[in-house]
N, C-alpha and C positions, 0 to 999 in steps of 0.2 A: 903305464896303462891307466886310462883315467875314468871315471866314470860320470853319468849324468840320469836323472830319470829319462823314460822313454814312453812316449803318449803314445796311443793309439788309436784311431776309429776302427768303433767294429760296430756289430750286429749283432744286439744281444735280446735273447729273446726271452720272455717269463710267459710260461702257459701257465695259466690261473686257471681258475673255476669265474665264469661269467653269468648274466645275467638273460634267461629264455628270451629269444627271439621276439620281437613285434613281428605280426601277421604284416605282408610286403605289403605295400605302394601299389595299389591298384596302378595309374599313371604317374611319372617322372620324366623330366626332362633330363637329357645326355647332353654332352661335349662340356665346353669350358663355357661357365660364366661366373655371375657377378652376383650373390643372394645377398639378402639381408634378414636379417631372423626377430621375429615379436616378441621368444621367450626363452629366457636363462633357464643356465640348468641349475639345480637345485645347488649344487657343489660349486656355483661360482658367487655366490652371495659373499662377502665378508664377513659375514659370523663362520658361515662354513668353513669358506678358505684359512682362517684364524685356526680352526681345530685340527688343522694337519700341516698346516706351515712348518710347526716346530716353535720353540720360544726367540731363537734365533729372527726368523721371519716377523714377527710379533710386532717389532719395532715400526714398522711399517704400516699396521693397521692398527692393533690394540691400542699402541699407546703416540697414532698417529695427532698432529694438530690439525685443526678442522679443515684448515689448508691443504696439510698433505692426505686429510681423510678422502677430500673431495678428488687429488688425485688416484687414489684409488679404486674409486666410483665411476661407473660408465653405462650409460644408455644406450643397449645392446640391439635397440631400432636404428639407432644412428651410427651403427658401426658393419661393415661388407664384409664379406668374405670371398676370397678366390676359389672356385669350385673347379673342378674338371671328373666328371664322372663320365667312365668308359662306352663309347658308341655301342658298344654290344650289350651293354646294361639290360636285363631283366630283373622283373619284379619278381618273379618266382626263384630268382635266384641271389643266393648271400652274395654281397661284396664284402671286402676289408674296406678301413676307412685309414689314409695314412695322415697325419696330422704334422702341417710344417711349423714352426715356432723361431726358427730365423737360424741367427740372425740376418744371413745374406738370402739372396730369391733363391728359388728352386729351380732345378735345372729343367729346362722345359724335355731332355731327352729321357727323362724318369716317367714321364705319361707313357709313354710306350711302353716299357715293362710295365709299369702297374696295372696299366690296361689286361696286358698277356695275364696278370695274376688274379685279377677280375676284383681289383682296389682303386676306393675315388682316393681321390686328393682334395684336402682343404687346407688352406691357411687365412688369416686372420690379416686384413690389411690394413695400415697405416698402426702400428703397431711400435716403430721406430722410438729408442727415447720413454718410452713409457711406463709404468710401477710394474714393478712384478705380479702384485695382485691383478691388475688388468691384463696381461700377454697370460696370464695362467687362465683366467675366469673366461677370457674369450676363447680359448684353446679346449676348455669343457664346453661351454655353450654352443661350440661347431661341433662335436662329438653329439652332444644332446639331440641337438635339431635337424643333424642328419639321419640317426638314426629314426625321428618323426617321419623322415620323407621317402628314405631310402632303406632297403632291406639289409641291412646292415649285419654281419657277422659278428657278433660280439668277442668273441676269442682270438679277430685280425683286426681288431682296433689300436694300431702303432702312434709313436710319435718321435719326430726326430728333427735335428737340429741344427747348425754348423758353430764351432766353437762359441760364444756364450750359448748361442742355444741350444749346442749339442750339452750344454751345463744344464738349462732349463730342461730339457729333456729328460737328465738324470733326475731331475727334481721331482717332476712330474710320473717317473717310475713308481719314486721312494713313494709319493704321497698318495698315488692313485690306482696300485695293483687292480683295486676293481673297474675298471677304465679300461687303460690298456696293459695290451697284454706282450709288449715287447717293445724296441726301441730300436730306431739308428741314430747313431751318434759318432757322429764327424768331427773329427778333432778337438773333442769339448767333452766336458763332464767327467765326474770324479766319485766314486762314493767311499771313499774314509777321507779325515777329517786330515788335521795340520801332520805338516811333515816334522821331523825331528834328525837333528844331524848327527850324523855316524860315520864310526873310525873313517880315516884319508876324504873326509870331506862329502860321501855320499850321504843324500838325504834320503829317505824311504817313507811312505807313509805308515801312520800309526794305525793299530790296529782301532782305532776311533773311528763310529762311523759319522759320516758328517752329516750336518745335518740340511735338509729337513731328513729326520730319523725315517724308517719305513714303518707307512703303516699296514695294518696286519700280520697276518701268521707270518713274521720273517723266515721261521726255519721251517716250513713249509713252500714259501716259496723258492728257496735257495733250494732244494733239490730238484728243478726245475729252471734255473737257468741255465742256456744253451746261449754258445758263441757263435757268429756265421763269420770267416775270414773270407773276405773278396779280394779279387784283383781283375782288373778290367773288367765285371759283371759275370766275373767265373768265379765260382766256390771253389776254393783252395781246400777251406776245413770246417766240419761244422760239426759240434757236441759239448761235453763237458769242458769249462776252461784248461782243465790240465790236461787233457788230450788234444787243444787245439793252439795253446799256447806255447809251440815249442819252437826252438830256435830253427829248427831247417824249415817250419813254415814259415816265419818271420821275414827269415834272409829271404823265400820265393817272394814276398809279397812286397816285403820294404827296402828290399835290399843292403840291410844292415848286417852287423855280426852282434848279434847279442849273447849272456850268460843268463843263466835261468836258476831262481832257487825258489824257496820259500822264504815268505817276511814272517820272523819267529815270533812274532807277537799275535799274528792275525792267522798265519798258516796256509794263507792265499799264495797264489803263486806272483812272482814278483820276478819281472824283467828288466835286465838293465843293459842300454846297449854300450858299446865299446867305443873308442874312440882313438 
């Protein structure tokens, strides 16, 4: 019997405490298009972004050459964004706002349900290839200026991603709890830190968490994450990791056989599927 780590996308969710509402949008415009925005958010500047990167991140701006500074730096009048906000949109009424960060397109059959859950869609274009300070600073700056236009629900501002971006996703959890307030993450993202090898060859993650570290009340918000298990756009399970992480939901959704313990360093629940 052999063993391997076992990834997963799921739907994990952090209810915070956010930030009172803006008074709605007298008028906004609906369906899908094409904006462009005249002002950054406060949190996508590079002094800012520097302060929650983690030291790790740093190399990249702090101690960037004026070359790779300037990669960094973006003029946020010369940059679009793909919008789709739901036909039934009222101003008097909150939407969520789901935030895509890549790396592959979005599926366009997601408008439909987020429409039903009364959620726009933004993502950030031409984004491909470019610094992580910029795919992060754009990704707040559509957050910001939606919320200038649109009646935004502060508490269903998500963000999610498809493997590296389902990584950036994770990133953007750790650093931005005041932002949003959950994630989907599709075959990508991680949060502890390098793996370490153990007896017959399996590797487990360390109880390290990776970085960028999270900021604010960690243990605060760890009583507060909630996992959603899907399959086909049906909820299989959804609550605390250890009541949603078990192998006969696993085997419903992935069709694998896994074993289920704790990693005794971290006391997290740790899955490993069979082979």
């Amino acid at each position: 019997m052999g063993f391997r780590p076992f990834t997963i996308g799921l739907l994990a969710l952090l209810s915070i405490g956010a930030a009172p509402a803006k008074a709605p949008v007298e008028t906004a415009p609906t369906g899908r298009m094409n904006l462009v925005f005249s002002e950054r958010s406060a949190l996508s500047y590079p002094e800012a972004l520097a302060q929650r990167l983690g030291p790790y991140a740093f190399v990249d701006i702090a101690h960037a050459t004026p070359t790779e500074a300037a990669r960094n730096e973006y003029d946020v009048t010369r940059e679009s964004f793909d919008v789709v906000v739901p036909q039934g949109y009222r101003p008097d009424v909150p939407h969520g706002l789901f935030v895509w960060v890549g790396v592959t397109e979005y599926s366009p059959e997601w408008l439909e349900v987020l429409a039903k859950h009364r959620i726009i869609f933004i993502t950030a274009n031409n984004t491909g290839g470019r610094m992580l300070a910029v795919k992060e600073g754009l990704a707040l700056d559509g957050v910001h200026n939606m919320i200038q236009r649109y009646n935004i629900d502060r508490q269903r501002i998500f963000v999610s991603g498809f493997s590296a971006g389902g990584q950036l996703a994770t990133y953007m959890l750790r650093r931005y709890p005041d932002v949003f307030s959950g994630g989907l993450l599709l075959m990508g993202g991680y949060f502890y830190a390098s793996y370490e090898v153990a007896p017959k060859g399996r590797r487990d993650p360390t109880a390290i968490c990776a970085e960028p570290y999270w900021h604010g009340q960690v243990e605060q918000l760890k009583k507060f994450v909630k996992i959603v298990m899907l399959k086909g756009g049906r909820v299989v399970a959804s609550g605390a990791p250890s009541d949603v992480l078990t192998a006969e939901n696993i085997q419903e959704v992935f069709g694998v056989e896994v074993v289920l313990d704790r990693n005794p360093a971290s006391g997290n629940v740790r899955v490993t599927n069979i082979f």
